[in-house]
Every structure is written in structure tokens, then in C-alpha cells.
C-alpha positions as CSV (number, residue, x, y, z in Angstrom):
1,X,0.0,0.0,0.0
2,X,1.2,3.7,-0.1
3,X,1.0,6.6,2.7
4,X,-2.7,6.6,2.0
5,X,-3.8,3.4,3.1
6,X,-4.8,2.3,-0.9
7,X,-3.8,-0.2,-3.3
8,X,-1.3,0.7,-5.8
9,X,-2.7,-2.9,-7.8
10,X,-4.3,-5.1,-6.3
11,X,-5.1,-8.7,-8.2
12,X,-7.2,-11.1,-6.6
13,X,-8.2,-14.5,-7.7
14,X,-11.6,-15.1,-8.4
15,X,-13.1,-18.1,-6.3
16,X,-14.8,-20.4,-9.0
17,X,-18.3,-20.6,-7.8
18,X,-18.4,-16.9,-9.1
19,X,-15.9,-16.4,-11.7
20,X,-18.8,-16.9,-14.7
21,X,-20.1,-13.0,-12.8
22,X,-17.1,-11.7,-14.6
23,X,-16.1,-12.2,-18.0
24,X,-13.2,-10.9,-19.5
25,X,-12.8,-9.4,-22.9
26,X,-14.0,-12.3,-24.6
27,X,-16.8,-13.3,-22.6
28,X,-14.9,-16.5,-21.1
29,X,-15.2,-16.3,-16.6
30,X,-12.4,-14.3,-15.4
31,X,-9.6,-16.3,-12.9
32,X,-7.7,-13.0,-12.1
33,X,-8.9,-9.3,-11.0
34,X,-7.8,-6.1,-10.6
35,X,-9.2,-3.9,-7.9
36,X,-10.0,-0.7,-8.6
37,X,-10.5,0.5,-5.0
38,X,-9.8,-0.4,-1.8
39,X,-12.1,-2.8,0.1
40,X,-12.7,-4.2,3.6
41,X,-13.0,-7.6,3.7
42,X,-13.1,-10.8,1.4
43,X,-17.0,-12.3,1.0
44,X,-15.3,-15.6,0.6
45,X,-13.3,-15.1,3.6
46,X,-15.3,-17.2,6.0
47,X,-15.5,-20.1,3.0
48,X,-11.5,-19.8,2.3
49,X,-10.9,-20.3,6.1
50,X,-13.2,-23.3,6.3
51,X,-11.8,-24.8,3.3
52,X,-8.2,-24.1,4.7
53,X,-8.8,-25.5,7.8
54,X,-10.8,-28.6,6.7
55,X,-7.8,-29.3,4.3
56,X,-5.3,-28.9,7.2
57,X,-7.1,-30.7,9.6
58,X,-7.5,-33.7,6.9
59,X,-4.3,-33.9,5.9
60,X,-3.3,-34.2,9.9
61,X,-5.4,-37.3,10.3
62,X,-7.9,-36.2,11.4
63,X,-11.9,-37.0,10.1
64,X,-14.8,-35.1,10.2
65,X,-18.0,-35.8,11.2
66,X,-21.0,-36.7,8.7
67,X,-23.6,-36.0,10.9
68,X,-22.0,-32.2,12.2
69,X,-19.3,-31.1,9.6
70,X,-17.8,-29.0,12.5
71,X,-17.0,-31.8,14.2
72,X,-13.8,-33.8,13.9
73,X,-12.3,-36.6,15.5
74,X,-9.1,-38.5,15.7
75,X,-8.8,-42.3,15.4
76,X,-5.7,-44.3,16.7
77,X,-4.9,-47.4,14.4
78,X,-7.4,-49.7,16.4
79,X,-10.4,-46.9,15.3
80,X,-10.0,-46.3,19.1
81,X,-11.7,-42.2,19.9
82,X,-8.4,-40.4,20.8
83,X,-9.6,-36.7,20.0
84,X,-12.1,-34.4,19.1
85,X,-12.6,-31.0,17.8
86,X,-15.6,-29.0,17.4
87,X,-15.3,-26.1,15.2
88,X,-17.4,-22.7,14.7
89,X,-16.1,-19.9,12.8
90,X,-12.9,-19.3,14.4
91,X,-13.5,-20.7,17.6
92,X,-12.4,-24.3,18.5
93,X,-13.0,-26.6,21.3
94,X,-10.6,-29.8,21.6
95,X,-10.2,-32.5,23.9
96,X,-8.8,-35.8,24.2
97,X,-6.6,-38.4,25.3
98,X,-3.5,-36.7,27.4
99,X,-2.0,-40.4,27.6
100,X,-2.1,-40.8,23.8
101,X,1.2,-39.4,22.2
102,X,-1.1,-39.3,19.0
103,X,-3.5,-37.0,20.1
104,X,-0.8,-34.8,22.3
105,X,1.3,-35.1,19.0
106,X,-2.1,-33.7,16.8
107,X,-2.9,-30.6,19.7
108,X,0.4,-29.5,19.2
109,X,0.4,-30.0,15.2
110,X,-2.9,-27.8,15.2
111,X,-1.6,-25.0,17.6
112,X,1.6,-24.8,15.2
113,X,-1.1,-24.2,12.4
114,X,-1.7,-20.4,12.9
115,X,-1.2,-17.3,14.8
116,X,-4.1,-18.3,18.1
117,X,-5.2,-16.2,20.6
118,X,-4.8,-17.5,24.6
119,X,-5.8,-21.2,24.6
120,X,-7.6,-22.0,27.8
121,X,-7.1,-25.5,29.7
122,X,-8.5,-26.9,32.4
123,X,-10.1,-30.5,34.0
């Protein structure tokens, strides 16, 4: 940005579910834009993050629920409950086993994911 806060250029990619709303040139859905102004705020913000942390979760072992898709839980090799996350927005609630070295080994992987506020323990 410069001294006054806005965007010298500014491309963002266009999320596909929308890309057809803007054509380029040729008529063909645009992948790339250039903001004109500045803005506050992604619409597909919320939708990014949840795919983002979906995917990271996933790839961590990690399976989500069917029945509450923010809900997650962690299975040792014997299909034995060792975790569980519940997820809304930005705000997570996770508990497990403390004697597994899988799920102590997951908590950690997860807090190493992003930037958190304070995480609150207790019994």
C-alpha cells in the first residue's frame, strides 16, 4: 500500500463458484482481477478459512463428522476415539486423550497451524 492506506494494484483471484459473474474481454469467466479501489473484507473469507482448515485438519489425520461437519475426530490405528474438535467460525474446542502421544502429537500440530489467541485449559 502507499502513505494513504490504498492499493497501488491489487489482483485477486476469483473463487470459481463466481468467476462466470465476470467475464473478461472475450466473454470466457475471469480467474484474475484487478481492484479498482480499496475494500474491507473478502465475501469468501469465511468459505477460504473453512476450506483451509478442513484441508489442514485432513491432511493431519484427522476425520470429520458426517452428521455435524464441525465436528472432527481423531482415530488411533485400532479406530479407538483419541480426539475431538468441534469447530465454529474461528473458535475451536478440543479435547482428548493426554495419555495418547497421537493425540498430544495432533494438539500440538494444530496450535503450530496459525497465529491463536490465549488457549484455555482446564479439568
Amino acid at each position: 500500500t502507499d502513505a494513504s492506506g490504498e492499493f497501488e494494484s491489487l489482483n485477486v483471484k476469483v473463487p470459481a463458484e463466481v468467476a462466470h459473474a465476470f467475464p473478461d474481454e472475450l466473454g470466457r469467466p475471469s480467474q484474475i482481477l484487478k481492484v479498482a479501489k480499496s475494500f474491507y473484507g473478502l465475501t469468501t473469507a469465511p468459505r477460504a478459512w473453512w476450506l483451509d482448515i478442513s484441508r489442514k485438519l485432513r491432511d493431519r489425520g484427522w476425520r470429520q463428522l458426517r452428521a455435524d461437519q464441525c465436528a472432527w475426530i481423531l482415530l488411533d490405528s485400532n479406530n479407538q476415539l483419541k480426539g475431538i474438535i468441534g469447530v465454529h467460525v474461528d473458535d475451536f474446542i478440543i479435547g482428548g486423550d493426554e495419555t495418547s502421544n497421537l493425540y498430544e502429537d495432533a494438539e500440538k500440530a494444530i496450535r503450530d497451524l496459525y497465529r491463536w489467541g490465549a488457549w484455555a485449559s482446564g479439568q
